[in-house]
Every structure is written in C-alpha cells, then in structure tokens.
C-alpha positions as CSV (number, residue, x, y, z in Angstrom):
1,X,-74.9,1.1,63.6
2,X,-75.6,-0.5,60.7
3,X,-73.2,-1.0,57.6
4,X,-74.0,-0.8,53.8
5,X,-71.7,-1.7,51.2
6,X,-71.4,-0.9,47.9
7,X,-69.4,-2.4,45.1
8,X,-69.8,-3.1,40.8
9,X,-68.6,-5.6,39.1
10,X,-67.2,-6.4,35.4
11,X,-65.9,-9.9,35.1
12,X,-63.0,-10.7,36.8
13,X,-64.6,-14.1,38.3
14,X,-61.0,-15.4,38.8
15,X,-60.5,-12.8,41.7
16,X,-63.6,-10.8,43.0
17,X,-65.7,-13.2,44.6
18,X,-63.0,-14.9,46.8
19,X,-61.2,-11.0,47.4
20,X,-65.2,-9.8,48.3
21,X,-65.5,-12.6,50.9
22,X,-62.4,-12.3,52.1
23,X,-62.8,-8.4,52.8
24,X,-66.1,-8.5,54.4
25,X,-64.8,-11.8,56.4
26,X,-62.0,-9.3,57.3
27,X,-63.6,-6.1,58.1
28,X,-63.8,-6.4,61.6
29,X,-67.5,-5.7,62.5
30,X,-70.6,-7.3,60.4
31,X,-72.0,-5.9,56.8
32,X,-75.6,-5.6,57.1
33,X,-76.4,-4.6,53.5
34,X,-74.1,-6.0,50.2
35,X,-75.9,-4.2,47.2
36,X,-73.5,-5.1,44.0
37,X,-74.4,-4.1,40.1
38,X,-73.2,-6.1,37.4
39,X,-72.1,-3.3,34.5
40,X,-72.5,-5.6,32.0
41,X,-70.2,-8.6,32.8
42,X,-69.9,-11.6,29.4
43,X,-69.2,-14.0,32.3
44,X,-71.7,-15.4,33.4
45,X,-70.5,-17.4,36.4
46,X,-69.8,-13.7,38.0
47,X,-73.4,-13.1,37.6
48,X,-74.5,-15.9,39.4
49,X,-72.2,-15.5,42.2
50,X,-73.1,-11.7,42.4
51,X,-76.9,-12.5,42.2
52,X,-76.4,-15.0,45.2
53,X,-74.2,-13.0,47.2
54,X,-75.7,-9.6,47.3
55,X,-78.9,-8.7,49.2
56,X,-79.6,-6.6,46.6
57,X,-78.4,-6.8,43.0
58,X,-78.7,-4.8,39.7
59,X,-77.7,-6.2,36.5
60,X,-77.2,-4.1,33.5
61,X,-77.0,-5.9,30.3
62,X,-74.1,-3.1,29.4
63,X,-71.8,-0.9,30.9
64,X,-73.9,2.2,31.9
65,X,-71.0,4.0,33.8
66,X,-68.8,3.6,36.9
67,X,-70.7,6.3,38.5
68,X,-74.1,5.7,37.0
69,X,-74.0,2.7,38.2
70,X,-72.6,3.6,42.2
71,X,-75.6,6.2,42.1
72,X,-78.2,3.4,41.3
73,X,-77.0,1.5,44.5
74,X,-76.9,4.6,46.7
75,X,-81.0,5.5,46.4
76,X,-81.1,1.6,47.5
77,X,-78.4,2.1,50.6
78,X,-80.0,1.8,53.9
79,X,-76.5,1.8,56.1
80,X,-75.3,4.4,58.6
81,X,-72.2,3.8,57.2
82,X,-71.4,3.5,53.6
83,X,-68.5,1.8,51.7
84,X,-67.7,2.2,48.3
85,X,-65.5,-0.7,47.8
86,X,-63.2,-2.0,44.4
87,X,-63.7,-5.8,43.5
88,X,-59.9,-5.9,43.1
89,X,-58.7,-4.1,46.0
90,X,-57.5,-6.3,49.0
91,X,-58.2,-4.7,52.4
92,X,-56.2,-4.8,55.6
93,X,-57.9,-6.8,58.3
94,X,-60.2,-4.9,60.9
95,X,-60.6,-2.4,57.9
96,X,-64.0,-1.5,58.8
97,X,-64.1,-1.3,62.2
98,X,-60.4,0.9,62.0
99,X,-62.9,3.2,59.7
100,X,-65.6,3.7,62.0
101,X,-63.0,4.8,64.5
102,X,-62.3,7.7,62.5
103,X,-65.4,8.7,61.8
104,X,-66.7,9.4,65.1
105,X,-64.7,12.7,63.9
106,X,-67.7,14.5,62.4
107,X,-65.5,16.2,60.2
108,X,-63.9,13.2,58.6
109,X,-65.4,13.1,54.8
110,X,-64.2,10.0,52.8
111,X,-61.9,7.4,54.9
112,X,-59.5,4.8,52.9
113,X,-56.8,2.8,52.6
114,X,-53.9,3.7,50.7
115,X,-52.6,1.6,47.4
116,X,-50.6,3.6,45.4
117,X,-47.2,3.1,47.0
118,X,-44.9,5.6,48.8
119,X,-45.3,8.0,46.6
120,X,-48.8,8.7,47.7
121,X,-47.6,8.6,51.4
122,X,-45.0,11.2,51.0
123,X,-47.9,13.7,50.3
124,X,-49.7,13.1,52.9
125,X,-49.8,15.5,56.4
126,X,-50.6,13.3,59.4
127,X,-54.2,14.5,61.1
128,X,-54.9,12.3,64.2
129,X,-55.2,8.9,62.6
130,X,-55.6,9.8,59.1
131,X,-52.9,10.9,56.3
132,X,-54.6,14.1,55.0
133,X,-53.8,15.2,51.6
134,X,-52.6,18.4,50.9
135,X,-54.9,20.6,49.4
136,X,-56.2,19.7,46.0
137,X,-55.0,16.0,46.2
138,X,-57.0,13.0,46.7
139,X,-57.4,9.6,48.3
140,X,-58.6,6.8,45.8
141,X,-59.7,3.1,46.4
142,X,-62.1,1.7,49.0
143,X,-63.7,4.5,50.6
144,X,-66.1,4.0,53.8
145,X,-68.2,7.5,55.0
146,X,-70.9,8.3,57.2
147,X,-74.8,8.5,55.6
148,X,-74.1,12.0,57.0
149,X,-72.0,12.9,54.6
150,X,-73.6,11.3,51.6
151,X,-76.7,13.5,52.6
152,X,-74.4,16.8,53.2
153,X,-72.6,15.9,49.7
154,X,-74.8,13.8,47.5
155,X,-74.6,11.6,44.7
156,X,-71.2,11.3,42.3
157,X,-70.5,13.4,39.3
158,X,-71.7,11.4,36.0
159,X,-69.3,13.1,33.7
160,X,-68.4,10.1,31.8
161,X,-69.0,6.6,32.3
162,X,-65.2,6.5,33.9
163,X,-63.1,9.1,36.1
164,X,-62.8,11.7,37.8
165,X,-66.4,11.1,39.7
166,X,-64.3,10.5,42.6
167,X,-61.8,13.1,42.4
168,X,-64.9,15.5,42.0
169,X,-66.4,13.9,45.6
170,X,-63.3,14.5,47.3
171,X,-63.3,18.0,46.2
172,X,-67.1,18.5,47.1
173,X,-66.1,17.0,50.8
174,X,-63.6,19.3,51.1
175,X,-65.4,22.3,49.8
176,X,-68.0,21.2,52.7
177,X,-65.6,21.5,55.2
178,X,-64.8,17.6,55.6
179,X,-61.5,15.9,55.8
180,X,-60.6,13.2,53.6
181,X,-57.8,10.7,54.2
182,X,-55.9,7.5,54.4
183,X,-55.7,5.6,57.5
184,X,-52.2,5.8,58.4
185,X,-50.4,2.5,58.0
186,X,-53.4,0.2,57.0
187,X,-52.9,0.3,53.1
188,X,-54.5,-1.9,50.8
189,X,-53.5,-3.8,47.9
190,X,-54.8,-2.8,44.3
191,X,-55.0,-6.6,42.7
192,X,-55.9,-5.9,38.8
193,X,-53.9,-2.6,37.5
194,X,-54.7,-1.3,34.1
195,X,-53.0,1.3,33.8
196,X,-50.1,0.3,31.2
197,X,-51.8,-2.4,29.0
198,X,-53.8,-1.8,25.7
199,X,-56.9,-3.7,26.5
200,X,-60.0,-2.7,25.1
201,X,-61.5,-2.0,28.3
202,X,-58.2,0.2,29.1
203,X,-59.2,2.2,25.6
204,X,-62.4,2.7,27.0
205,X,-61.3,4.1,30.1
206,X,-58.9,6.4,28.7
207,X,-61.5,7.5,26.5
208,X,-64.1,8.4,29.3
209,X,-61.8,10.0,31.4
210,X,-60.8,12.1,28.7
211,X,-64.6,13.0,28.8
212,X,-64.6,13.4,32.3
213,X,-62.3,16.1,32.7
214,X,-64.3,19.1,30.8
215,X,-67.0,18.2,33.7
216,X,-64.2,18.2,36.5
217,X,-62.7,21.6,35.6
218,X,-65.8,23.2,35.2
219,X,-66.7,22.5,39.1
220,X,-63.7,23.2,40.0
221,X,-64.1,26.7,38.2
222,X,-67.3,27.2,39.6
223,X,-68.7,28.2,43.0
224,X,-67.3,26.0,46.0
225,X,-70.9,26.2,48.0
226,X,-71.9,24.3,44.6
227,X,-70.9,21.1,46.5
228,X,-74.2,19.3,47.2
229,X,-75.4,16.9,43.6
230,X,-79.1,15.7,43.8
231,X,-79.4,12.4,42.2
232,X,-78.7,13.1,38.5
C-alpha cells in the first residue's frame, strides 16, 4: 500500500519545513510520494527547501487558488492512499497508520484529526473509531482517504481560489454514501490561525470565500447524485 501526500505552500519558512518533517517522521508507516506546489511563495528559501524535499514539485509564480492548485497535484498522485495535509497543522504521532485503520471501512470517505477545540467535539456522534458529524457539518484540516474515493468523488470544487472546496468534498462524500470523520481522541494542532488579524492575505481569503459560497449553495441546491467532479 502505497502512500501519496499532498500539501501547498505560501511562505511560512519559519514553520513548514521543520512541522512537514516532523509529520511524515511521525506518521507511523512510510510516505512514498511528497508532491508539494508552491502558490506563489516571495520567500525564496521555502522554494528551495520545497524543490528539494518533494518528489515532485509545482511552482506557480502566483497564487492560482487553494483548490486549483490541490487539483494540479492530484492528476500527478500515484498513492493508494491520499493525504491532503496543511503546512501549519501539527499531527498526532502514528497519524497515518491510525488512518489507514479506519479506512479498511469502505465506507469511510475523508478521515482527520480534529483542531478546532471542544466545540467541534461536542458535535460529533461517535461511529466505531471516528467522530461523525452530524449531518450537514464537516471535518476540516489534514485529511487522508482511499484513491477509491478520489475516483468515486473526484477533483475539489474551484469556486474561488479560497473556501469552501472542502466543505463542498465533504458534502459530495456524503452524498456518495461515505462517512467522514475525526479520529476520536488524536487531534491535531492548527499552528498559523488567521482568522482574527487584518493581513492582506486574511483580506484575500475573506474575499474568495465570499466568492466561494454562490458555488457552494448552488450544489447544495442541486441534485445529490451530482456528486462526482471531472478534473475542471
């Protein structure tokens, strides 16, 4: 069984390469494939490291899109398992291999690790190992799935350049019949939060998301069989 995993990058040389290492060190079984994109990083030294450290890398001289860019380095993933990992999320150790245990459930979509605090948790219903949410919620972060289900589901929403990709994906699981969820107890740590400042790249994301969500409803309005996206 062989491992592919995925992961962009802007910047942030003062913590991604050291966290990257550190999770694949971690993870409990070996990576076989690292494919990383640089969305149009100004620091060079993350360049370099990524262009060393990958076994296959993209560099885009700007941002082309969160999802744009994840899409790119799924037509290029070779892995029976898939992991769609943040460059500032910290995992638990034996993260992967805890993953893989779960899904030798066929019907286990998206597997992660929990980093939003307790108040995610209390929403969750226990199923076997994984904390389930309710329907119509999500599980965000690190993700790790079968190539199964990327074939059954397909490629991420490109609504925007930010957001709401990934709520869309868990919605598509679901509306194949899959189960998404946390693995209970191994939560993760989310090591660069955004979400109250007034950077520029902040603005941005607001501003995409914003986007984003005219896309989102209208799947959600549409016809739940609808759940399978070619490459866009």
């Amino acid at each position: 069984m062989t491992v592919t995993y995925i992961m962009n990058t802007i910047d942030r040389f003062d913590i991604t390469p050291k966290l990257t290492v550190r999770n694949i060190q971690r993870a409990g079984r070996p990576v076989n494939q690292i494919i990383i994109t640089d969305n149009g990083s100004s620091d060079q030294r993350i360049k370099r490291w990524a262009g060393g450290f990958a076994h296959k890398y993209i560099q885009n001289p700007e941002n082309i899109g969160n999802p744009q860019a994840l899409n790119n380095a799924l037509s290029l993933a070779t892995g029976d398992i898939i992991v769609i990992a943040g460059n500032d999320i910290e995992l638990p150790a034996n993260w992967l291999n805890d993953a893989i245990k779960e899904l030798r459930e066929p019907k286990v979509g998206l597997v992660g690790f929990n980093w939003r605090g307790n108040h995610a948790k209390c929403k969750k219903e226990l199923h076997n190992g994984l904390k389930v949410p309710v329907k119509g919620s999500s599980i965000f972060g690190t993700w790790v799935m079968t190539k199964q289900t990327f074939q059954k589901v397909g490629y991420f929403n490109e609504f925007s350049k930010y957001g709401l990709w990934d709520s869309a994906y868990n919605k598509r699981c679901e509306d194949a019949g899959l189960i998404n969820g946390y693995i209970n107890g191994r939560d993760s740590i989310h090591l660069a939060n955004d979400t109250d400042t007034s950077s520029e790249y902040r603005k941005m994301k607001d501003k995409e998301l914003s986007k984003a969500k005219k896309g989102f409803v209208a799947y959600e309005k549409g016809r739940p069989d609808n759940y399978y996206l070619k490459r866009p």
